[in-house]
C-alpha positions as CSV (number, residue, x, y, z in Angstrom):
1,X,0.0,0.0,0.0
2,X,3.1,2.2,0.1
3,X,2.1,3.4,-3.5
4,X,-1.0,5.5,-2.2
5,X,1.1,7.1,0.4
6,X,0.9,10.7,0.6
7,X,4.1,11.3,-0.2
8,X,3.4,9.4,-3.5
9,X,0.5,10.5,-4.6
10,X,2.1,14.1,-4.1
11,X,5.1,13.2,-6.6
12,X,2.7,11.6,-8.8
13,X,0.1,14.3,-8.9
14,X,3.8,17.1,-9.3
15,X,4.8,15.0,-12.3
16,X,1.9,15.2,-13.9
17,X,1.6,19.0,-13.6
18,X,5.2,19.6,-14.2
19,X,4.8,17.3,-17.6
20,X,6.0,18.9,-20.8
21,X,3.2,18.7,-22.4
22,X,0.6,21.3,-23.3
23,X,-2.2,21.5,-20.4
24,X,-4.2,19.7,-23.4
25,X,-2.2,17.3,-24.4
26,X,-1.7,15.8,-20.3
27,X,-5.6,16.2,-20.8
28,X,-5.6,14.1,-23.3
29,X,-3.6,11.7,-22.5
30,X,-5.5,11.6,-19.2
31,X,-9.1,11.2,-20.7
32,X,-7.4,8.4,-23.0
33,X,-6.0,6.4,-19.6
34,X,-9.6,6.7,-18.0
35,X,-11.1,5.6,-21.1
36,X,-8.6,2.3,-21.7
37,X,-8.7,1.9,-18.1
38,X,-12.8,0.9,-18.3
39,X,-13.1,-0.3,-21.4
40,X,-10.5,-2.3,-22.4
41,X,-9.8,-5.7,-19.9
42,X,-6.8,-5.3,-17.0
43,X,-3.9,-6.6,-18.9
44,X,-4.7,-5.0,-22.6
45,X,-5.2,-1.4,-21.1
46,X,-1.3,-0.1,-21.6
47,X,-1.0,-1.8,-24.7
48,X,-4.1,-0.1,-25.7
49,X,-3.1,3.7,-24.2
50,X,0.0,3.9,-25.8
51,X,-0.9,3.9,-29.1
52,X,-3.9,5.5,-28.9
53,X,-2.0,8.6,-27.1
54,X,0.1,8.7,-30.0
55,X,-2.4,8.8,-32.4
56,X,-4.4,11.6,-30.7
57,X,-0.9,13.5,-29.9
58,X,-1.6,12.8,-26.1
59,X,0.9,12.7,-23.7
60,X,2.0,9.5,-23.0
61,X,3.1,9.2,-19.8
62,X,-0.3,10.5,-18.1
63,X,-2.1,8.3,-20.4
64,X,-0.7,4.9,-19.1
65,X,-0.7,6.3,-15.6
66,X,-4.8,6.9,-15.3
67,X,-5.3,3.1,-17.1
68,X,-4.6,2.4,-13.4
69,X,-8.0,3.7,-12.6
70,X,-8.7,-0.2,-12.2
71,X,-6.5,-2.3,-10.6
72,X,-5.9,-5.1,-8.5
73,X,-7.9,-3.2,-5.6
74,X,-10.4,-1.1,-7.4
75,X,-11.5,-4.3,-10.1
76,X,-13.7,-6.8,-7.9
77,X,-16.0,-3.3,-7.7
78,X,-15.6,-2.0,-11.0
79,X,-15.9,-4.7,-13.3
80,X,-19.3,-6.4,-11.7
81,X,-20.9,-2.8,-11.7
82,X,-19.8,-2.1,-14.9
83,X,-21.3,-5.5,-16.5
84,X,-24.3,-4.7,-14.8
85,X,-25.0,-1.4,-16.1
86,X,-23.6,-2.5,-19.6
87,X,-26.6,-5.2,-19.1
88,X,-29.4,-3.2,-18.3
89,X,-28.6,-1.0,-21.3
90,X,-28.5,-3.9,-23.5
91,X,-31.7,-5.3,-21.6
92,X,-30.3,-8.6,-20.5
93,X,-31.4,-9.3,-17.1
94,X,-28.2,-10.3,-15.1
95,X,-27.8,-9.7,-11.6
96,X,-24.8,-8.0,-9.8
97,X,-24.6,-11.2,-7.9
98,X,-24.4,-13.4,-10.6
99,X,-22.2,-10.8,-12.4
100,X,-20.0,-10.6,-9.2
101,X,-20.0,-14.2,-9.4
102,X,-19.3,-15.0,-13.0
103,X,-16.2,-11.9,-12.8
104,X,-14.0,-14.0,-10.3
105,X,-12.0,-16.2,-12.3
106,X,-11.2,-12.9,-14.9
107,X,-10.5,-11.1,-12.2
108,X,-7.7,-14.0,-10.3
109,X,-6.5,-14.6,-13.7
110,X,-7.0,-11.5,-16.4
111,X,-6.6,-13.4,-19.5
112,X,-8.1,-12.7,-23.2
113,X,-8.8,-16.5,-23.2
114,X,-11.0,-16.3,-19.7
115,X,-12.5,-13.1,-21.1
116,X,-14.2,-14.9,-24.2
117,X,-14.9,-18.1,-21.9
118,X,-16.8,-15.4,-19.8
119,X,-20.1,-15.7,-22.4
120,X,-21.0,-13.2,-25.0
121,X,-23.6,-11.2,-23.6
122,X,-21.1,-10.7,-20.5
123,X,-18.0,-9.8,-22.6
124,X,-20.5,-7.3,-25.0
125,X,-21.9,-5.8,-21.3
126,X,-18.8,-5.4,-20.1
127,X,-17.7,-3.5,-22.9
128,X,-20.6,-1.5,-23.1
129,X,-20.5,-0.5,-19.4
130,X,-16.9,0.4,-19.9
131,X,-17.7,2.5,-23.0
132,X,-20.3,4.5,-20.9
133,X,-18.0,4.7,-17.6
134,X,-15.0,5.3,-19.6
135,X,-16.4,8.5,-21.8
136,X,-18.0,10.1,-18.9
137,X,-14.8,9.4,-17.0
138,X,-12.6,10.8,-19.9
139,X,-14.6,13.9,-20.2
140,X,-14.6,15.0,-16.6
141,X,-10.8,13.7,-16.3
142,X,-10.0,16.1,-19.6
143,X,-11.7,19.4,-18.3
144,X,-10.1,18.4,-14.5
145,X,-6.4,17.8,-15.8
146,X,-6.5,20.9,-18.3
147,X,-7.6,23.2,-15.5
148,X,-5.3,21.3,-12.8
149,X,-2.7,22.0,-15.3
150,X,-3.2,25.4,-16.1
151,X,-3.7,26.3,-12.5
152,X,-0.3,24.8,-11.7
153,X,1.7,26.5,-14.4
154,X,0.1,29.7,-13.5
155,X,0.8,29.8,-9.6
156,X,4.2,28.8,-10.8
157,X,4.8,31.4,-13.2
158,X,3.4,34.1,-10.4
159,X,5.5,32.8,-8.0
160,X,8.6,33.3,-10.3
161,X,7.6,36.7,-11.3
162,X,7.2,37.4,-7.5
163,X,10.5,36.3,-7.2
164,X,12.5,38.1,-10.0
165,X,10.4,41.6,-8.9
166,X,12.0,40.9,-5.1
167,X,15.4,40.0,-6.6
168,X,15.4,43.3,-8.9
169,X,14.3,45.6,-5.8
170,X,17.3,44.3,-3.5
């Protein structure tokens, strides 16, 4: 659990607004690692950011970093909820139980192959849950990171100029 310690999550979070990028490009490549990170299965979602980063001209680095909006701790939740809504859109009439159920084995053992054994109308409400949580995800995530950004460089910028006006007057 030492990777959600504060101290980490501060150099994390300071990484990602000292990133090179424009404030639209981390955006980007934010809304792109929230939207892999729902919609495409555990072990596919890097191989799935990266490219899709560089074909948008999204930073890269935030994009693989916010596919880690499911993990290991956050799955067992996500993925049955996810399945579930993706299911009552699609009008099949699967319980979260069952769902909860049925997601154990993909979730011990994240394989393409236990994916497919999972059943179609699973696999297609999975993917439609993720499409919905991942877009409304990527949407709030772009608008947060481009103003997170922005703000950052900003107070940095102030606080340089605040700092050259007191080194000119001494």
């Amino acid at each position: 659990m030492e990777y959600f310690s504060k101290k980490n999550v501060r150099q994390t979070y300071l990484r990602l607004m000292k990133h090179k990028g424009s404030p639209e490009s981390v955006g980007r490549g934010a809304a792109i690692g929230l939207l892999t990170g729902f919609a495409v299965p555990l072990s596919f979602q890097m191989l799935a950011a990266f490219p899709l980063a560089m074909l948008f001209k999204a930073a890269k680095v935030p994009a693989l970093l916010f596919t880690w909006v499911s993990n290991p701790l956050t799955i067992p939740f996500i993925y049955p909820f996810q399945c579930y809504v993706g299911s009552v859109l699609l009008g099949h009439s699967f319980s979260y139980e069952s769902l909860r159920e049925a997601s154990a084995n993909l979730i011990a053992t994240p394989t393409l192959a236990n994916l497919l054994g999972f059943g179609g109308e699973i696999v297609l409400s999975f993917f439609v849950g993720g499409l919905v949580f991942g877009s409304i995800s990527a949407m709030i995530g772009y608008v947060v990171i481009v103003y997170l950004v922005r703000s950052h460089r900003e107070k940095r910028q102030l606080r340089r100029d605040r700092k050259a006006q007191r080194l000119q007057g001494a």
